[in-house]
C-alpha positions in Angstrom: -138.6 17.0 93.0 -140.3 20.2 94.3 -143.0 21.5 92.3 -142.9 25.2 91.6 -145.8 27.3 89.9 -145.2 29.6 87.0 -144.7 32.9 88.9 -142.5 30.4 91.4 -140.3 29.0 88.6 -139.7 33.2 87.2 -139.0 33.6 90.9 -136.1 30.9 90.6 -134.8 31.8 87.4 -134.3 35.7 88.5 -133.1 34.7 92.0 -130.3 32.5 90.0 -129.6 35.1 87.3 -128.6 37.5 90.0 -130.0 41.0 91.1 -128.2 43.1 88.2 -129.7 40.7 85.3 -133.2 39.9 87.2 -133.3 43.8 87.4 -133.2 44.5 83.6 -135.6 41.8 83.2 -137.8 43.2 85.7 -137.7 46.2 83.9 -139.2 44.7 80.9 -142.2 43.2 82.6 -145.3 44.5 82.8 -146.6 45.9 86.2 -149.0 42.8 86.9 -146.1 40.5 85.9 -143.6 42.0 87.9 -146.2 42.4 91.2 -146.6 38.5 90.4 -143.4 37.3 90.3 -142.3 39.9 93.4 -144.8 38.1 95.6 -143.7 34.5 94.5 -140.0 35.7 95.4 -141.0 36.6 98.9 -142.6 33.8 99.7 -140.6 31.3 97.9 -138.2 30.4 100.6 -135.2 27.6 100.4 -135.4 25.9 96.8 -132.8 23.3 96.7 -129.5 23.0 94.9 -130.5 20.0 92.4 -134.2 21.5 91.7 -132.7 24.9 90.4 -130.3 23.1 88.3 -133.4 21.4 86.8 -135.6 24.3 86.3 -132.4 25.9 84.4 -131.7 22.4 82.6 -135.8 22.9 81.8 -135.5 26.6 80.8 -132.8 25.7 78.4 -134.2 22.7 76.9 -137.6 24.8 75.9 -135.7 27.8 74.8 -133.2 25.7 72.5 -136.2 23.3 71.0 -138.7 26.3 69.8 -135.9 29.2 67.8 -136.9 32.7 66.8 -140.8 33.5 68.1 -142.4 36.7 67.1 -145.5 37.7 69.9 -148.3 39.9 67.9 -151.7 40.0 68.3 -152.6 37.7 65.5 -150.5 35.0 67.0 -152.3 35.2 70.4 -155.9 35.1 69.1 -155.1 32.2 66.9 -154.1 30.5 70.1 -156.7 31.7 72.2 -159.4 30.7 69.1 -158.1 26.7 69.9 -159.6 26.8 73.2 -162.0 29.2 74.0 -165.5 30.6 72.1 -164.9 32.8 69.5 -166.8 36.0 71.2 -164.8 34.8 74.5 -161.8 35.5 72.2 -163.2 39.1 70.8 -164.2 40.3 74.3 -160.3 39.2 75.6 -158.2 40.5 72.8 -160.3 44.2 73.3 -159.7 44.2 76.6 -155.7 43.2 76.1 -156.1 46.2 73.6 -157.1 48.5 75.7 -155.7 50.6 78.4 -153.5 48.3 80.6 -154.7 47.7 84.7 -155.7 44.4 86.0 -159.5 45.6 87.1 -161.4 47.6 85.4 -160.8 50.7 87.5 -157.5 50.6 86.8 -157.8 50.3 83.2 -159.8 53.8 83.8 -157.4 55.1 85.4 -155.0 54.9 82.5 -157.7 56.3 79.8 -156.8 59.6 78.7 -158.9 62.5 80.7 -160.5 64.1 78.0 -161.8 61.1 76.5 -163.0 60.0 79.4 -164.8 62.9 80.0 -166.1 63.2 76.6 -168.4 59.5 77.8 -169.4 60.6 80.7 -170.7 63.6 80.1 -173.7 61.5 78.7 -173.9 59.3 81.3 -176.3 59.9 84.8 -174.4 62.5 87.7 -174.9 59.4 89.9 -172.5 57.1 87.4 -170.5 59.3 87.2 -170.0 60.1 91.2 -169.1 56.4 91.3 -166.6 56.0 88.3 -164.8 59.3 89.6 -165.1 58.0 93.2 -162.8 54.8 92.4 -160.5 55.9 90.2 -157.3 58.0 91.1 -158.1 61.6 92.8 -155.7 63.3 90.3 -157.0 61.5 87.2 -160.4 62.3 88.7 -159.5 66.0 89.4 -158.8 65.9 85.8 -162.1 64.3 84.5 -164.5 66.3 86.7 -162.1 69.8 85.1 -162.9 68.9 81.6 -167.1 67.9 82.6 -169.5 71.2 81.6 -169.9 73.1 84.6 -173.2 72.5 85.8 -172.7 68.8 85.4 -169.6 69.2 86.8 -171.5 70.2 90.0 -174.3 67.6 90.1 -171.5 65.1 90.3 -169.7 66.8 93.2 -173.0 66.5 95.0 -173.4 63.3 94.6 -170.3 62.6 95.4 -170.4 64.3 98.5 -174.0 62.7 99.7 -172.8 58.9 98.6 -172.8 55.8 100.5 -171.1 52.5 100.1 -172.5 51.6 96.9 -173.9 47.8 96.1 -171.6 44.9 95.3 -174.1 43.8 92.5 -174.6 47.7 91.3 -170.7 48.2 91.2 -170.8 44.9 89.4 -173.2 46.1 86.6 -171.8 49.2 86.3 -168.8 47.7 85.3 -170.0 45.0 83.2 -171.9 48.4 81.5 -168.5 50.1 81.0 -166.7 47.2 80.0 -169.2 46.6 77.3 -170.0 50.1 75.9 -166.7 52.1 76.9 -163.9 50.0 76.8 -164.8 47.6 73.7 -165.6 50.6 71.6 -162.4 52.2 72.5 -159.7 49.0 72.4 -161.3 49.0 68.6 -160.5 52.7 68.2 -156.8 52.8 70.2 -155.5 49.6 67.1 -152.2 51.5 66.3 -152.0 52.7 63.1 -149.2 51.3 60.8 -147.4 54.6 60.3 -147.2 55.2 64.0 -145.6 51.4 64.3 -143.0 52.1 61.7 -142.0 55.9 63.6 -141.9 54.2 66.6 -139.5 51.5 64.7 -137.1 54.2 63.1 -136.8 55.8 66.1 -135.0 53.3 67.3 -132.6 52.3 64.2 -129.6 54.2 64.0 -128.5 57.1 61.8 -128.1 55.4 58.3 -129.9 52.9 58.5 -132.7 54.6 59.2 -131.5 56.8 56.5 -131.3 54.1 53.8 -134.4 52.3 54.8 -136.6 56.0 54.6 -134.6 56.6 51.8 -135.6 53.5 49.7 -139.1 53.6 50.9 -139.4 57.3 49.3 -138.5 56.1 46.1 -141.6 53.1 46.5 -144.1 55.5 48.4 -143.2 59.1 48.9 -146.1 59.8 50.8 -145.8 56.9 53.4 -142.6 57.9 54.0 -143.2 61.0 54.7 -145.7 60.2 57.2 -143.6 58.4 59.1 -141.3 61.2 59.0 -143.9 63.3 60.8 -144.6 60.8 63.2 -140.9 60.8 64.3 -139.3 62.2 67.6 -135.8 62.3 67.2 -132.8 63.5 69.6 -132.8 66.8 67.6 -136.2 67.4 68.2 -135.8 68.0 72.0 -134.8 71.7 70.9 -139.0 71.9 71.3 -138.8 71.3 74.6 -139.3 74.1 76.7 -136.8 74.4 79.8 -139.1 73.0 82.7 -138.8 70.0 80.4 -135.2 70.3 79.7 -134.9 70.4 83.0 -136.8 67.7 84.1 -135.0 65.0 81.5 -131.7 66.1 82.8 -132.2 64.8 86.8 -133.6 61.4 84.8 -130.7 60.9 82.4 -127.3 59.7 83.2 -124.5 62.2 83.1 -122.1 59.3 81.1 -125.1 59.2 78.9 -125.8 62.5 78.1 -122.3 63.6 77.5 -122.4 60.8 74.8 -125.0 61.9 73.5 -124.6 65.7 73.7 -121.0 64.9 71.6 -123.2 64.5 68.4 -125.4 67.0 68.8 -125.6 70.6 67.2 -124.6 73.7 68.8 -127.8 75.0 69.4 -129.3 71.9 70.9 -126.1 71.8 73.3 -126.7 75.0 74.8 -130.5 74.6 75.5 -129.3 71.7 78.1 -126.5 73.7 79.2 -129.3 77.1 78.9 -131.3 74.7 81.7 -128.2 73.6 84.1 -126.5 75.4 86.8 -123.7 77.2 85.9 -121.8 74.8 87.9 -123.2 71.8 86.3 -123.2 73.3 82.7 -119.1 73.7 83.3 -118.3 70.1 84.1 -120.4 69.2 81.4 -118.3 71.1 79.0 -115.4 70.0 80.2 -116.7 66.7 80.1 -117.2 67.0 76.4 -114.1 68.4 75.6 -112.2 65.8 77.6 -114.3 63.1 75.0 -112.7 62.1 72.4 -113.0 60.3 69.4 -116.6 58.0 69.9 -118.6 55.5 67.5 -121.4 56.8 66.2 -122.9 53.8 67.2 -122.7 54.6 70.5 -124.1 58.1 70.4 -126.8 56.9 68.3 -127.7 54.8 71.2 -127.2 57.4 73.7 -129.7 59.7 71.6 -131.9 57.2 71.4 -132.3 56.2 75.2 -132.5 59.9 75.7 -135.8 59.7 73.7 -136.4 57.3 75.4 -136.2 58.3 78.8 -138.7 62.0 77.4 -141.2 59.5 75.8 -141.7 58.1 79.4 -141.6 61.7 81.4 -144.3 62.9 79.0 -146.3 59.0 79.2 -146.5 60.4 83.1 -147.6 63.4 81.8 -144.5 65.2 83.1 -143.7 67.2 80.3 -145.1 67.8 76.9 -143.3 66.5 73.6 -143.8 68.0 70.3 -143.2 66.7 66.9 -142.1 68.8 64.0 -145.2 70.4 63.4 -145.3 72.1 66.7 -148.2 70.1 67.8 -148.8 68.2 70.8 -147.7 64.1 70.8 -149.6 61.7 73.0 -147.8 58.4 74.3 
């Protein structure tokens, strides 16, 4: 029987499951996964007939034997604690914690600017020529903006008078940032609770959301109403200003938004037709009026890929949400 590797045997599975199914899984990988198994699938050439049948049979059996699992970061340090050293543990659940990127330059790159910024301010010009040097231009660009001036500029020299810099430097620098920087903020990025639970309710739909807010008022007013603020609902997108409107309409499907546009108010309605041509903004209303009767289910769930689909534009830093005390959300 041919023996596959890990990646190898995903490879198999998603080449089996088709391209429309492998797609939505691929979707819900994470970018090292999916560069894994996308290199395995290139390379994995002609698996035979009777060893795909037994990496399904195999897929199956595993699934079938071990029932509901819940992943959480409690159950992955209790495993990791059975087989590695206890600080081994520590030092890999902060860096799991922390910003996501297989090297540590990449996990840079995905650390907000202006905290960024705020370290290395204290750090040497020369440091910080290097850390800006190998991370992303823009997300440089944004560091060096945010750096007082005159420090600003002592880093731009440096920058500018560098050479290739030592494999064993570059190594301690790294081992300096991973040690100071990122363990200090993995510690402070632990989500809070209330942000979990917004998160959560965001994605329930209208009543029973309702009912389970509801019923936690009555326990702990003041928790629910946190989570409350900490919500970004469909009706909310009347914050958006119309570059942003703009924006989520060429990423949303037309099907989709008519959906969900059919349960929205008045006001909300014309901000998205406000921010279409006048063209476009005609079909859609003819669109809407041509809908009849729908599930609220199924607006609910248009609403809430809408969401969605802003929470990612403004991840990329595309456009800015706001929640509803008019102040700026971070994702």
């Amino acid at each position: 029987m041919l023996r596959l590797t890990g990646p190898q045997k995903a490879a198999t599975l998603m080449l089996a499951l088709g391209e429309e199914r492998a797609a939505d899984l691929l979707a819900r990988l994470h970018e090292d996964e999916i560069r894994d198994i996308s290199a395995a699938m290139a390379t994995l050439g002609t698996v035979p007939a009777a060893a795909v049948e037994e990496l399904c049979r195999e897929f199956a059996e595993i699934i079938g034997r071990t029932g509901a699992l819940i992943g959480s970061w409690e159950a992955t340090e209790r495993i990791l604690m059975r087989s590695l050293p206890k600080e081994r543990v520590a030092q890999i659940m902060e860096e799991i914690r922390g910003p996501a990127g297989r090297t540590m330059w990449d996990k840079l790159g995905n650390v907000n600017e202006a905290v960024l910024a705020n370290y290395l301010k204290n750090e040497y010009p020369q440091t910080v020529a290097v850390v800006l040097s190998k991370v992303r231009p823009d997300h440089a660009a944004r560091v060096l903006a945010l750096l007082p001036e005159g420090f600003a500029m002592e880093v731009v020299m440096r920058m500018l008078r560098m050479d290739t810099v030592q494999k064993d430097a570059l190594e301690g620098l790294e081992r300096t940032l991973r040690t100071e920087f990122m363990s200090n903020l993995a510690r402070g990025q632990r989500r809070d609770a209330h942000e979990m639970m917004a998160e959560i309710f965001n994605n329930l739909d209208r009543q029973t959301e309702a009912r389970i807010l509801g019923a936690l008022e009555e326990r702990n007013r003041e928790a629910a109403e946190r989570i409350r603020a900490l919500m970004f609902t469909f009706d909310d997108l009347q914050r958006l200003d119309g570059m942003a409107i703009q924006a989520l309409v060429r990423e949303v499907e037309k099907d989709r938004l008519v959906l969900a546009l059919k349960g929205a108010s008045e006001p909300l309605r014309e901000l998205f037709f406000r921010n279409m041509t006048e063209r476009a903004a005609n079909l859609l209303r003819e669109d809407l009026a041509a809908l009849g009767p729908v599930r609220l289910r199924d607006v609910d769930e248009a609403q809430a890929a809408i969401v969605a689909t802003a929470k990612e534009l403004a991840a990329r830093g595309e456009i800015t949400l706001r929640d509803g005390r008019d102040e700026a959300m971070v994702y």
